[in-house]
C-alpha positions as CSV (number, residue, x, y, z in Angstrom):
1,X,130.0,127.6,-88.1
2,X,130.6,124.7,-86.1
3,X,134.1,122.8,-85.9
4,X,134.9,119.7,-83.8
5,X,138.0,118.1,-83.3
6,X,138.2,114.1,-83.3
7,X,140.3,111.3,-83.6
8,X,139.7,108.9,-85.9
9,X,140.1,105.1,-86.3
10,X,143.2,105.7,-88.1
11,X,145.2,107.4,-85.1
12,X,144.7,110.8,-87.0
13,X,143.1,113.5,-85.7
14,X,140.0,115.0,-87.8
15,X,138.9,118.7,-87.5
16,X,135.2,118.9,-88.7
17,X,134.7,122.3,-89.7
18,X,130.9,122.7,-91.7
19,X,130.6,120.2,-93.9
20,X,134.6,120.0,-94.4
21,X,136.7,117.5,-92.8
22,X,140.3,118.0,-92.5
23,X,143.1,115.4,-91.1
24,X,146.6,116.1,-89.0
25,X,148.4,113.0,-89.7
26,X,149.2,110.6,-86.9
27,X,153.1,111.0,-87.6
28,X,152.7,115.0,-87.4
29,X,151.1,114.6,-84.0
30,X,154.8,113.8,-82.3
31,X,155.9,116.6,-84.0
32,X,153.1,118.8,-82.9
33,X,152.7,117.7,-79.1
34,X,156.0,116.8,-78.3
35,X,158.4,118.8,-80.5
36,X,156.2,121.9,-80.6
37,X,156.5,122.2,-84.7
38,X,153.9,123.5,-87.0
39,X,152.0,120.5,-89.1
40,X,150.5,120.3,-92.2
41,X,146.5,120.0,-92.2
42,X,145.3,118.1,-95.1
43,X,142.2,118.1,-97.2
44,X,140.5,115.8,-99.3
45,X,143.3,113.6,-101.3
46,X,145.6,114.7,-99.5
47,X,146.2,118.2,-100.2
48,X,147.8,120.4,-97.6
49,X,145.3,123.2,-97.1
50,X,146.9,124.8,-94.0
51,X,148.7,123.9,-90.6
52,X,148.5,123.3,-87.0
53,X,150.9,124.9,-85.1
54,X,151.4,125.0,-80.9
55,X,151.1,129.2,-79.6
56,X,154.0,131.3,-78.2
57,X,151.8,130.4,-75.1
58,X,152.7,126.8,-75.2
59,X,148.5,126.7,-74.0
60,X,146.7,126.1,-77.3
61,X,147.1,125.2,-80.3
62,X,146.4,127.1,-83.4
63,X,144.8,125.8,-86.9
64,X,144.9,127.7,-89.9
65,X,142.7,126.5,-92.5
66,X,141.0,127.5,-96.1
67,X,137.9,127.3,-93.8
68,X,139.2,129.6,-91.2
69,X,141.2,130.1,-88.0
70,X,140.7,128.1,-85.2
71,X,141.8,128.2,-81.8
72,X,141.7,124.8,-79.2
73,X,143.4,124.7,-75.5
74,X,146.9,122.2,-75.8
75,X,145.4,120.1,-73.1
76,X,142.5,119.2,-74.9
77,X,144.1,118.7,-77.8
78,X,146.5,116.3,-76.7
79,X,143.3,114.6,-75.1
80,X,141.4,113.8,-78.1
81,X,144.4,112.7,-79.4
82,X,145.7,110.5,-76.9
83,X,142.1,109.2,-76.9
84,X,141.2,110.2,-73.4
85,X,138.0,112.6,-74.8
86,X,135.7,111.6,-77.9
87,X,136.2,115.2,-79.2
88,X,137.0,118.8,-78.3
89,X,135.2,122.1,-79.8
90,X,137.4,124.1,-82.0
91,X,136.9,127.9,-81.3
92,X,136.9,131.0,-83.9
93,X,140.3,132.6,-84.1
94,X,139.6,136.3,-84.6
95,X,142.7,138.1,-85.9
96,X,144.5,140.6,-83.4
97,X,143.1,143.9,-83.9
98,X,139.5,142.8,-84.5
99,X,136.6,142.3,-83.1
């Protein structure tokens, strides 16, 4: 399954994941990039259907969706979002202790 990260018109960034398209809200992006606190991800109407959060790391940032987990380096993150990059792949987060 393919998942992109992008922002949109609207300052928000999308994660396209499938056919699904999820939003992290352009006020939760401070919070995520500058504060380091996990965000809500919403879904369609504004449901929260998981979050964004940034990794013990401080590297990457982590998305936990109803779609799955996803996995995208903090620097490219905060590119997308700044609007230096069009969009950033969003990589499979496979669960400590599997493989």
């Amino acid at each position: 399954m393919s998942a992109t990260l992008r922002l949109g018109s609207d300052d928000a960034v999308y994660l396209l994941v499938g056919r699904r398209r999820y939003r992290v809200a352009p006020g939760d992006l401070r919070l995520l990039l500058v504060q380091g606190r996990a965000v809500p991800v919403m879904g369609e109407g504004g449901v929260i259907v998981g979050h964004a959060a940034v990794n013990a790391a401080g590297r990457a940032v982590k998305v936990f969706t109803v779609s799955g987990h996803f996995i995208v380096p903090l620097v490219s993150f905060r590119r997308v979002a700044t609007g230096e990059a069009r969009s950033a792949p969003l990589f499979p987060l496979v669960p400590e202790g599997r493989s």
